[in-house]
N, C-alpha and C positions, 0 to 999 in steps of 0.2 A: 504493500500500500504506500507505504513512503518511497520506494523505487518510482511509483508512478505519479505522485506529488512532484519529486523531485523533476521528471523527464517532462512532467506539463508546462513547468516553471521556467526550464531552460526554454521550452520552444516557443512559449508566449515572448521568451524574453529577447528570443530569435526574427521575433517578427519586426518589419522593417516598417512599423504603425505610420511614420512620417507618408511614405512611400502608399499605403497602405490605404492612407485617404486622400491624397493626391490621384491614387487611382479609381477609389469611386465614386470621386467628384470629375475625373474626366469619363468616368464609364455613362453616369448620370447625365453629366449635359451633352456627351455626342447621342447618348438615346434621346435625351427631350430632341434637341436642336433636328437630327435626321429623322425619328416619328412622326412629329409636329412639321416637320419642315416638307416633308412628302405630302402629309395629309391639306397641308396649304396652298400645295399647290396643284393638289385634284381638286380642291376649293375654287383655284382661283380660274381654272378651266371650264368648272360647270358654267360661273360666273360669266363668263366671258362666250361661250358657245350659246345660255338661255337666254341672258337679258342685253348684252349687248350685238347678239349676233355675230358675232367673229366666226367665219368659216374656217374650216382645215386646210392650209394648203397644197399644192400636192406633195410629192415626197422629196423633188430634190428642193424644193424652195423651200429658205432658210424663213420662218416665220415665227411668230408666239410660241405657240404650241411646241415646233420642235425645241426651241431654246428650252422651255418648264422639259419636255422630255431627258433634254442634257444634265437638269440641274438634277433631275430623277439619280440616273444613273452616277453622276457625280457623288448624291449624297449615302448609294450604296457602296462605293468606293470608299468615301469617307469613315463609314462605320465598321467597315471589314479594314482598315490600313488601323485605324486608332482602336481598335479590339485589340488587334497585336502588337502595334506599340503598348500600350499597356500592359500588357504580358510582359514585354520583352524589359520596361521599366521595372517592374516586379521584380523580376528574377536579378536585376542589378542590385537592387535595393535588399534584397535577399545575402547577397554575397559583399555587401560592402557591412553588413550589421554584424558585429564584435562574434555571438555566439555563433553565427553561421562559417564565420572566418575561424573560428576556432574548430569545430567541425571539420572542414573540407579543405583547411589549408589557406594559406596564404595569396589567395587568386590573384586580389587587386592592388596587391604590392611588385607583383611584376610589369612588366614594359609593355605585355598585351592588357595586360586589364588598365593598365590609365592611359592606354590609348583607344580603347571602351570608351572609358568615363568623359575625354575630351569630345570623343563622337558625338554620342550623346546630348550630351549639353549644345554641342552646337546645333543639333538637328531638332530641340529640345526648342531653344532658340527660335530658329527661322521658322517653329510649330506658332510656337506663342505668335510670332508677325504675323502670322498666315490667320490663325484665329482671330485676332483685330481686323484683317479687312474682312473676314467672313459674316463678323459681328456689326461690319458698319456696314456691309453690304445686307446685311438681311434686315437692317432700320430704316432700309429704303422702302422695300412695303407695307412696313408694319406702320409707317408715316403717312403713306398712301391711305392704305385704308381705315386710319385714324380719322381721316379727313373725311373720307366719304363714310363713316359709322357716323360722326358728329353732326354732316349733314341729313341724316336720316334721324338722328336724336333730333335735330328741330328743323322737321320737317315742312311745320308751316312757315318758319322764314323763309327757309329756300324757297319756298313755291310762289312768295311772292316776290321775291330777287329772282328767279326763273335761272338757274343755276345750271350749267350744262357742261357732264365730265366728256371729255373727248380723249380717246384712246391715244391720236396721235401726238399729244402733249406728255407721256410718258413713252413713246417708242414702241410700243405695242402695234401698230398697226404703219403702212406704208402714208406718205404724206397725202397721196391721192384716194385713197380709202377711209371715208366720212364714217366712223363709228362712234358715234354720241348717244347719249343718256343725260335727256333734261331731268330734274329736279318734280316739273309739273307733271309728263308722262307718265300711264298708269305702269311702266315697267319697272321704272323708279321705285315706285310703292310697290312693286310688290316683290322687288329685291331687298327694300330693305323692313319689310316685313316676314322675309323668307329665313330660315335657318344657315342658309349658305352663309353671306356676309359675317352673319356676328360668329358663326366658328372658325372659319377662315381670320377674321380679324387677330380672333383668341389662340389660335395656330401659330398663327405669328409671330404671335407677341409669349408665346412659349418657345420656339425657335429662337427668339432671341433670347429670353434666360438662357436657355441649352448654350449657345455660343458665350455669352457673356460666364457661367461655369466652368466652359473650357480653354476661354482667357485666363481664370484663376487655379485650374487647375495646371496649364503651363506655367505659371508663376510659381504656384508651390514646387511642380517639379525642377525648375532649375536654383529653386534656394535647395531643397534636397540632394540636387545635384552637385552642384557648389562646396555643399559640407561634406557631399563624401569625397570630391575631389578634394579636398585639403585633408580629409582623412589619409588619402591615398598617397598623399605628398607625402604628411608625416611619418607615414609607418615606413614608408621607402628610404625616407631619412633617418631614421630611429633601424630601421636595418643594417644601412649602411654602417653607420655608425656600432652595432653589433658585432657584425662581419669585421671590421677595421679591432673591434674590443678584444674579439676572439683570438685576432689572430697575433697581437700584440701579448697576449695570456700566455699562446703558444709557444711564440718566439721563446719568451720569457723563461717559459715549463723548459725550452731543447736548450737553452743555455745554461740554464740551471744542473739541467742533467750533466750536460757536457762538463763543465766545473769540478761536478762530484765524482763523475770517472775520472777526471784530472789528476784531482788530489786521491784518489784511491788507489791510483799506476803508482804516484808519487810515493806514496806511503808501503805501496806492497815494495 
């Protein structure tokens, strides 16, 4: 029973906690950000196919529709590459914590593991950049249709301002292709009485927690990173400096010796 006290103790104490929740606060906001962020944008297609009429185009023209298809498949990219990066962050954060290096050996005091750790961080890095423009690119619709929810909250202003969204004011539609939605039109009302808009809105605007989580969860991992690379520094140096103790001990040990057969030829 105490055997098994003791073995829980070490391995709790093995765990790389820091590392630990850095990884499921990136696990959590690349799920909100690519759920929410898929679900927004079969949202924002019904939206656009019912009430504003926007046709399909054919297959090689580059239009609406196929862009939301790109950003589909981009954001099943995104979930399967940052699954395994986080893995793969684990499993350092595993081997740089004190009981695990005491286990399995000295991994990241050699010349391959802090050139790991320098990886890493760099790629750790130009993650976190990458997640800031993801975060300020996905505030681009969540602003949009802030605007067109607020104008359905006061619906009887708009209607007598006579308010009219036009597609080609955000790039959605070609300059010679008229896709407008007044304010007074019954399609108006009954988009924004419809359930599409206000979940779509609310998609969004969880897409961007998700992204703005996995801003901080890049933050956390490169202070995590940071300290085990000065860990890795030091133990490298604190080695060195062993190696150099030892072998100064040695010297010391074969001279010593040598002396003492010295004087004992002398003697016999």
């Amino acid at each position: 029973m105490l055997w098994c006290f003791e073995c829980c103790v070490k391995c709790l104490g093995g765990l790389p906690y820091a590392s630990l929740f850095a990884t499921i606060l990136l696990y959590a906001g690349v799920a909100l950000f690519c759920g929410c962020g898929h679900e927004a944008l079969s949202g924002t297609v019904t939206i656009l196919q019912n009430y504003f009429e926007v046709v399909r185009a054919p297959v090689e023209t580059l239009d609406v529709f196929t862009m939301i298809d790109i950003f589909k498949y981009v954001i099943y990219g995104v979930a399967a590459a940052f699954f395994v990066y986080g893995v793969l962050l684990m499993v350092e954060g595993f081997f740089t914590t004190g009981a695990i290096r005491d286990l399995y050996g000295d991994f990241k005091i050699t010349a391959c593991g802090r050139c790991v750790s320098a990886w890493f961080i760099m790629l750790t890095y130009i993650f976190f950049l990458a997640w800031l423009g993801v975060t300020a690119f996905t505030s681009l619709p969540v602003f949009m249709y802030f605007n067109i929810w607020t104008m359905c909250q006061n619906i009887t202003v708009a209607e007598a301002a006579n308010v009219c969204l036009d597609l080609r004011q955000f790039g959605m539609v070609t300059i010679g292709e008229e896709r407008k939605l007044c304010t007074g039109s019954e399609k108006f009302v009954n988009m924004c009485e419809s359930n599409e808009l206000d979940m779509t809105f609310h998609l969004f605007v969880c897409a961007l927690a998700g992204a703005g989580a996995a801003v901080i969860a890049m933050v956390h991992y490169l202070m995590v990173l940071s300290a085990n690379w000065a860990y890795v520094k030091d133990a490298c140096r604190m080695q060195k400096y062993e190696d150099i103790k030892s072998k100064e001990e040695q010297e010391l040990h074969d001279i010593h010796s040598t002396r003492s057969k010295e004087r004992l030829n002398a003697y016999t």
